[in-house]
N, C-alpha and C positions, 0 to 999 in steps of 0.2 A: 192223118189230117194234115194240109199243106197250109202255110200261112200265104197271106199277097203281102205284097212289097209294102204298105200302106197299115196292114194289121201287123207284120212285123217291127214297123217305125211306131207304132204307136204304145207299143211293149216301153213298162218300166226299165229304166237302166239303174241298174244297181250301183249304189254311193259307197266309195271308202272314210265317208265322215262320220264320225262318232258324234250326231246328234248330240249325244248325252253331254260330253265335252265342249263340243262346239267344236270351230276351228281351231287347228293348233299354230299357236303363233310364232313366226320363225327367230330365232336368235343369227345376232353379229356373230362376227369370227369373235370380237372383244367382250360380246357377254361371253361366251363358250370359253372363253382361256378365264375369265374371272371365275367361272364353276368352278371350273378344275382346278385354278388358284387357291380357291372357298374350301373345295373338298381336299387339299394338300394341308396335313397339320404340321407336319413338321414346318414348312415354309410359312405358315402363317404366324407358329411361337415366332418364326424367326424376324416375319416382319413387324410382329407385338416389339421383340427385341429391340430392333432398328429405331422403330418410331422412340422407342426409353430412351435409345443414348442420343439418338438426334433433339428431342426433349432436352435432357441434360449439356446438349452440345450449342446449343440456343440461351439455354437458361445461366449456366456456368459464367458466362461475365457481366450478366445482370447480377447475380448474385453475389459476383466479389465486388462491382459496383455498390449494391447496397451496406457492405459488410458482411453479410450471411456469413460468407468463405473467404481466406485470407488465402493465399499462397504465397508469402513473403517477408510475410513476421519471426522473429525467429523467440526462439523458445530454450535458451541454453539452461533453464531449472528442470528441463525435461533429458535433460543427456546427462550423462557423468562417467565416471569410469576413463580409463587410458585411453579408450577407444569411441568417448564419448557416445555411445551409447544408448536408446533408451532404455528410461527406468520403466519398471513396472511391465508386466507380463505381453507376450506377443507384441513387441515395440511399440507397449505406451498406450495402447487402445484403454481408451477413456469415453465419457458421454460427450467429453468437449474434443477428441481426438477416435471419431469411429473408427480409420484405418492405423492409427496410431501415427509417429510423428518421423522424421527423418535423423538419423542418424548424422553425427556433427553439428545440424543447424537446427535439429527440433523443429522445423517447418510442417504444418500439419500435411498426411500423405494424401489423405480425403480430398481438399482444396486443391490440392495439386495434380489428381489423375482427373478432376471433375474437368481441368480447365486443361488439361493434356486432351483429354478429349473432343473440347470445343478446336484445339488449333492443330491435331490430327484431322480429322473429321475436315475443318479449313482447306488443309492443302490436297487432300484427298479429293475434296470434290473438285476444285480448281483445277489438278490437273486430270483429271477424268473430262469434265469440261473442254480442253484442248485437245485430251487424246482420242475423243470421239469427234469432236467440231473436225478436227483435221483428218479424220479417217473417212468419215463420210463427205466431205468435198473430196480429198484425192481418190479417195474410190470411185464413186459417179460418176469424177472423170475419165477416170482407167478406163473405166466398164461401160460406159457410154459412147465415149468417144472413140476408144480403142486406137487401132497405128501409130502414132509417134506418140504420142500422149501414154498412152499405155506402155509403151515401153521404157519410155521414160520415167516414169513412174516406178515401174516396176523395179529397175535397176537400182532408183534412189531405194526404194524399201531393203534390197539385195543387200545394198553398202551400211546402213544404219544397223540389219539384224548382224551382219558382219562384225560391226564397231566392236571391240574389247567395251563394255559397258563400264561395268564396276571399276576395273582398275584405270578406268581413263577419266572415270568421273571423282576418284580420288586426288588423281594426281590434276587434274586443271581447277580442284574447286579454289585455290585460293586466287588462283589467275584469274577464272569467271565473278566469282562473288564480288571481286575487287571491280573488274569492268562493270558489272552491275549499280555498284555504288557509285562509280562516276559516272553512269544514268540520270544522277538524283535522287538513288532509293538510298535512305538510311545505312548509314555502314552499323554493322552487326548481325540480330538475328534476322533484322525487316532484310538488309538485302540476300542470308543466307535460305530464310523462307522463299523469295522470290528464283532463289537459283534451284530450290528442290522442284519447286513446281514447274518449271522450266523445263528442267529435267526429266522430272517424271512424264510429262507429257508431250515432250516429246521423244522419246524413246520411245512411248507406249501405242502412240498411232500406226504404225506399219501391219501390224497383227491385224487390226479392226481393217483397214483401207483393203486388206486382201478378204477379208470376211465380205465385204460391203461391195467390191467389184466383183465378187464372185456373183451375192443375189444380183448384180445389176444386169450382166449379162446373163440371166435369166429370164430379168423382166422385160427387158427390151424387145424380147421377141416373142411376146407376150399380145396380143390381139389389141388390145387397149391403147398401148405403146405406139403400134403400127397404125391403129386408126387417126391419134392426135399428128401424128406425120402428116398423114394424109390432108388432113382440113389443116393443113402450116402452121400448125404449131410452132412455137419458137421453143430453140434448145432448153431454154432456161426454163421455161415452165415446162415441158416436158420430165425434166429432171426434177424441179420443185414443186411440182403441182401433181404428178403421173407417178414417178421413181419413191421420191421420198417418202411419201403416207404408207407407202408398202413395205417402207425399211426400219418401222420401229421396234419391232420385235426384235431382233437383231441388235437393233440400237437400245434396249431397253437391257437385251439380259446381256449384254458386253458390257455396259456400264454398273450393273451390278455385282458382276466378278471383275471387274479390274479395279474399282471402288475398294475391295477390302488389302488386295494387292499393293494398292499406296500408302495404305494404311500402316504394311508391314514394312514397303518399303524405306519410309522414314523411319521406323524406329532399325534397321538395319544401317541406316546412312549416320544417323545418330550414334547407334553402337559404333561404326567405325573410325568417327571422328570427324566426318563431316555434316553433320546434321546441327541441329541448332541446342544452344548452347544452354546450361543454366545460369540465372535463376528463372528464366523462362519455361518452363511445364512442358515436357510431350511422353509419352508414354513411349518413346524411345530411349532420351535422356534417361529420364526416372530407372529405367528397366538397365539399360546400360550400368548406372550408381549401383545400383541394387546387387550385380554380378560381385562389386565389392563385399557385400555382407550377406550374400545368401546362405554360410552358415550360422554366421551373428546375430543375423536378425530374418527368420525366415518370413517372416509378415512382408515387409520391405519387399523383396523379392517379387514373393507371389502376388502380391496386391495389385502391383501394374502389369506383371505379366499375366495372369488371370483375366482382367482388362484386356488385353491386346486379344489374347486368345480369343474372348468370346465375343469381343467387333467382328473380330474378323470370322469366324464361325459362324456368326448369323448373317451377314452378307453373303457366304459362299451358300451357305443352305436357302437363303433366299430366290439368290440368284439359278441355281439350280431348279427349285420350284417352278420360278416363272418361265424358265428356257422349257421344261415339258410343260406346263400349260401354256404356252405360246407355238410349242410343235404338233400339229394334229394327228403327226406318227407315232408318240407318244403315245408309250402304255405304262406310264409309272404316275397318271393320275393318279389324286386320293391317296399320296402316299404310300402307294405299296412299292 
């Protein structure tokens, strides 16, 4: 039996829809990296983590505002001995001293990693802040613009990874801090704070500016790219309006791992002697004192450095999380 042209058009056409469900309704690229975000346990303790110390990194000088937490009272009924000391088991730990107190000046150690915390945490975003603002402008440009600009660029990045870092930022900080305060910033730790952060950020941008001109010349010849050309576009919104919305992933898990990297990096600048000073808190300082009595008083010790570790450990586990849920070549979804 033959069908006509007209009995065959009038034949049902079979549906791929599941009635019973109805439509399925499509997700963003940003719902799909929050799933996989959602279904990542490790990355999410990690950002339970983040949100705690950020909490405490907010809260820490309202609370020494209020009284709550002292960090500068000193407590010499709480030391004794030749080596002043504290009394009373794991260095002093009481209900009015939970981490116990500081060796020589009895300063409680609680009040003082709470608020090392809030002005780590400070300079760490600051210059995070700089070293992506500057990575993503020089890159754009790179990779946008490409021929003199790009090489230009490129070579500045060449000369700064070049830079002797560490031993030239020893040796100029008393030159710079000092230029700093004939600025008008505060001589001491306000203009030693302002010379880290300076530092840190800019050092830190040449990495990301090659990250961020890499994606650019990719997108550029990208269909989208090509058509705003076309109806004249101007540079700048093609760049701000085209380039940038496609660049935060990139920009989101860069700033998540370099974020804990500041973090270590001040209390390494502190260890070495150019970091900021006491009676001012940072979980550099503190950790540095500590190296003093890490057999004397093993509390001291561990208490800030226990702290640094696990800032910075939930940052890097964060940051990780979000880099594979933000890659859709990513197979280490959900944690495995």
């Amino acid at each position: 039996m033959t069908l006509s042209a007209g009995e065959f058009a009038a034949e049902p056409v079979p549906t791929m829809v599941d009635e019973a469900q109805g439509p399925v309704a499509g997700r963003s690229p940003w719902q799909i990296a929050r799933a996989r975000l959602r279904a990542n346990r490790v990355a999410m303790i990690a950002l339970f983590m983040i949100i705690f110390f950020v909490v405490i990194a907010i809260a820490a000088p309202i609370l020494q505002a209020l009284g709550v937490i002292d960090t500068t009272t000193l407590h010499p009924e709480l030391v004794q001995g030749p080596g002043a000391m504290p009394t009373g088991s794991f260095g002093g730990i009481s209900i009015h001293h939970p981490l116990g107190v500081e060796p020589q000046t009895g300063r409680d150690l609680f009040s003082r990693i709470l608020l090392g915390i809030t002005l780590d945490t400070a300079i760490a975003v600051a210059a995070t802040i700089i070293s992506v603002g500057l990575g993503v402008v020089l890159g754009l440009v790179a990779g946008f613009y490409r021929g003199a600009a790009d090489w230009s660029i490129g070579r500045l990045i060449d000369l700064i990874l070049a830079f002797p870092q560490l031993l030239m930022l020893i040796a100029l900080s008393p030159v710079l801090v000092q230029r700093i305060t004939d600025t008008g910033v505060p001589q001491g730790n306000p203009s030693k704070i302002t010379y880290i952060i300076a530092v840190l950020g800019f050092f830190g941008w040449p990495y990301f500016a090659r990250i961020i001109r890499a994606q650019v010349l990719s997108l550029r010849e990208r269909e989208f790219v090509e058509a705003a050309e076309m109806l004249g576009a101007r540079r700048s919104r093609i760049n701000f309006k085209e380039l940038l919305p496609n660049l935060w992933a990139p920009i989101l898990v860069y700033s998540s791992i370099v974020l804990p990297t500041y973090v270590s990096a001040e209390a390494a600048m502190s260890f070495l002697g150019v970091g900021i000073v006491p009676p001012t808190p940072t979980l550099g300082n503190l950790l540095q004192d500590s190296v003093n009595y890490a057999t004397a008083d093993p509390t001291y010790f561990l208490a800030p450095g226990l702290t640094l570790f696990i800032v910075v450990l939930a940052f890097n586990l964060f940051g990780d999380g979000l880099r594979d849920a933000l890659d859709p070549r990513s197979d280490r979804a959900g944690g495995k």
